[in-house]
GUNULO-854615 format. One record per residue: x, y, z of N, C-alpha, C in turn; residue in one letter. Coordinates in pm, whole numbers, padded with zeros to 5 digits, always signed. Atoms other than C-alpha are relative to their C-alpha. Layout:
! GUNULO-854615
XYZXYZXYZA
...
This chain:
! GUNULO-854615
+00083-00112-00035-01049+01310-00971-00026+00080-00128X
-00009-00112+00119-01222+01545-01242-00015+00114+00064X
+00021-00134+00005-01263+01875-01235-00092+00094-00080X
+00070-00107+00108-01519+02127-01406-00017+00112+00079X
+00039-00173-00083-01553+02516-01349-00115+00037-00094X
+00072-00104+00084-01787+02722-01469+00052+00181+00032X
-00010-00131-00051-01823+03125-01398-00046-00008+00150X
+00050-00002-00119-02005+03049-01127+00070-00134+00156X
-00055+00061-00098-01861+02761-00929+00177-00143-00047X
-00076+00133-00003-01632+02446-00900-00045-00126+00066X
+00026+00121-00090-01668+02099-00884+00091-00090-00005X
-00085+00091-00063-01485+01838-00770-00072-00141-00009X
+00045+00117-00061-01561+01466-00839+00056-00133+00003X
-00120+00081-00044-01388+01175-00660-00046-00119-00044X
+00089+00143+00001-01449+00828-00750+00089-00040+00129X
-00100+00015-00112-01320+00700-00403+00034-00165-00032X
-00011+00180+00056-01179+00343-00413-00104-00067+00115X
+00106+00045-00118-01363+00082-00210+00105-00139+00044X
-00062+00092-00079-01171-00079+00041-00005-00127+00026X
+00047+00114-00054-01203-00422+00119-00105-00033-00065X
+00101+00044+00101-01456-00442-00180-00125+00093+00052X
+00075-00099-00088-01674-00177+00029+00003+00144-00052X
+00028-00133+00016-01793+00181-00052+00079+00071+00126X
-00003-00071-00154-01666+00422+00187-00146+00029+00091X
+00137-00056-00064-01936+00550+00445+00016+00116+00036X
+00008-00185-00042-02019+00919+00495+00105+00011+00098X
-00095-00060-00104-01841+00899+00811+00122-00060+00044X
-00147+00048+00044-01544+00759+00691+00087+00109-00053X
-00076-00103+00102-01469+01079+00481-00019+00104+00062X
-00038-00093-00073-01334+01402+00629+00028+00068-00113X
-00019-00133+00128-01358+01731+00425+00051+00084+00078X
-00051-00152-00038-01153+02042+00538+00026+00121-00027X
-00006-00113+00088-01147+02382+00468+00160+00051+00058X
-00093-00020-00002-00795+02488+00521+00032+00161-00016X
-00041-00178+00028-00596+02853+00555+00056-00058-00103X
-00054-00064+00101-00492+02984+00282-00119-00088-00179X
+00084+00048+00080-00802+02826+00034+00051-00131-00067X
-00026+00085+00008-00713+02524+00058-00126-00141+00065X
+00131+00085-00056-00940+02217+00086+00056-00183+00008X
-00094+00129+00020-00794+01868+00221-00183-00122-00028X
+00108+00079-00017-01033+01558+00162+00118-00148+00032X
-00024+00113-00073-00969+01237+00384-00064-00103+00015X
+00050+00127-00033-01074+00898+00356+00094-00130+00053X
-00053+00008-00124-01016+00648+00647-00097-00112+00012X
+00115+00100-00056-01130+00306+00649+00035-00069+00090X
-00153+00019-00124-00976+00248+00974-00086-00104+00090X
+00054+00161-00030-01172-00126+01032+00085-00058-00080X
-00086+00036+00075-00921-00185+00789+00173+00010+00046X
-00187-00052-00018-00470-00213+00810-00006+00025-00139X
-00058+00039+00117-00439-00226+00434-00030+00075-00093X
+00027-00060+00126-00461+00012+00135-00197+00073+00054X
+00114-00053-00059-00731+00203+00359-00034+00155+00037X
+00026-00138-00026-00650+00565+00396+00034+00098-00116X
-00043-00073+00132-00652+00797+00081-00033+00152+00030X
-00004-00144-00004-00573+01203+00072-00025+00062-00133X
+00005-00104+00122-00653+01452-00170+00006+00164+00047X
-00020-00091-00068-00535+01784-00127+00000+00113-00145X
+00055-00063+00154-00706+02077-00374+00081+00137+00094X
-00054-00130-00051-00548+02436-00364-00081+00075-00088X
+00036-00099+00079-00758+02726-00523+00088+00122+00015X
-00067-00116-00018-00607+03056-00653-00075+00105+00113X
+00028-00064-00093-00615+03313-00377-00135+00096+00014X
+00157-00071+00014-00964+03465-00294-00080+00033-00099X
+00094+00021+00113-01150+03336-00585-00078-00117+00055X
+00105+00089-00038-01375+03065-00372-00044+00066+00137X
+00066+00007-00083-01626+03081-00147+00026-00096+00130X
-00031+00112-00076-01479+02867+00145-00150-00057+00059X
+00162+00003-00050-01793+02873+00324-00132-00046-00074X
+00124+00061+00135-02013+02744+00016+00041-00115-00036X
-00047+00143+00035-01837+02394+00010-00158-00085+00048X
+00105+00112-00037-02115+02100-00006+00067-00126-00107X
-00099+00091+00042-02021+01778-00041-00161-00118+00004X
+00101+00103-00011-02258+01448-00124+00061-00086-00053X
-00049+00111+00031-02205+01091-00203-00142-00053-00048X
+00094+00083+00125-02376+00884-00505-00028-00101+00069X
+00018+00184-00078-02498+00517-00440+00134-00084-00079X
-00117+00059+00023-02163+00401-00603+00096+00016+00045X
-00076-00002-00087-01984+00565-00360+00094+00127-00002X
-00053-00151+00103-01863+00871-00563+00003+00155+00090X
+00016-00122-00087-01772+01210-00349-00038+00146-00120X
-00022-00159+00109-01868+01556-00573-00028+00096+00132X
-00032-00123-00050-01786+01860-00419+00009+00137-00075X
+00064-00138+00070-01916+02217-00506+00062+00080+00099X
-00075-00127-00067-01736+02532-00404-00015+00144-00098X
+00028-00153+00061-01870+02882-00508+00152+00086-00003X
-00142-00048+00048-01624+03091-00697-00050+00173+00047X
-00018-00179-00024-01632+03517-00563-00050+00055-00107X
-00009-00101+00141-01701+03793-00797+00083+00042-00014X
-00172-00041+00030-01342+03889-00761+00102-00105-00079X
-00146+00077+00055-01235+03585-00895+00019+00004-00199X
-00080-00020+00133-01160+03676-01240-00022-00107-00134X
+00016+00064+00100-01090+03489-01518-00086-00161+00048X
+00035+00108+00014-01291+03157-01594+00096-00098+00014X
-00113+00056-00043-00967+03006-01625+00060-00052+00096X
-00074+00008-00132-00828+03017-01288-00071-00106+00065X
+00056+00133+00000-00854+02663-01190+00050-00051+00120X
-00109+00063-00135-00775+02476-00831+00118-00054-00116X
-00106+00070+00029-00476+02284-00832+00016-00154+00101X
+00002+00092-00016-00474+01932-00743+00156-00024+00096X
-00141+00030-00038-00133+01883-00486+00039-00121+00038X
């Protein structure tokens, strides 16, 4: 997963693996917004038993994102990026999710 911030937002981008030699499909992958600004992402290739379900679980510092401003799209290689607006309270440039 990388990561880039700016002042203005965060992004998030996954290369997802590909199961069974397969891309995931949109509705394979589950995004969540979570209490406490937390954001889980779930993929679930569940036509599959084998090396088919992968988690990622992002934590931002406390009321410096926009929960509600998450958008999420997928490349033609299969690639998840995820955008999440950062507050005007949130402070330093610095202050960076955290990957758990």
């Amino acid at each position: 997963m990388r990561l880039t911030s700016s002042q203005s937002s965060h992004r998030l981008d996954i290369p997802l693996p590909k199961p069974g030699g397969q891309p995931f499909a949109p509705e394979m992958v589950t995004i969540a917004a979570m209490k406490g600004d937390r954001l889980d992402v779930t993929a679930d290739a569940w036509h599959l038993e084998e090396n088919c379900h992968f988690e990622w679980h992002i934590a931002f510092p406390p009321e410096t994102v926009d929960m509600a401003s998450i958008r999420a799209e997928f490349d033609r290689q299969g690639n998840l990026a995820i955008k999440v607006r950062r507050t005007k309270s949130a402070g330093k440039a610095t202050e960076r999710p955290v990957v758990l």
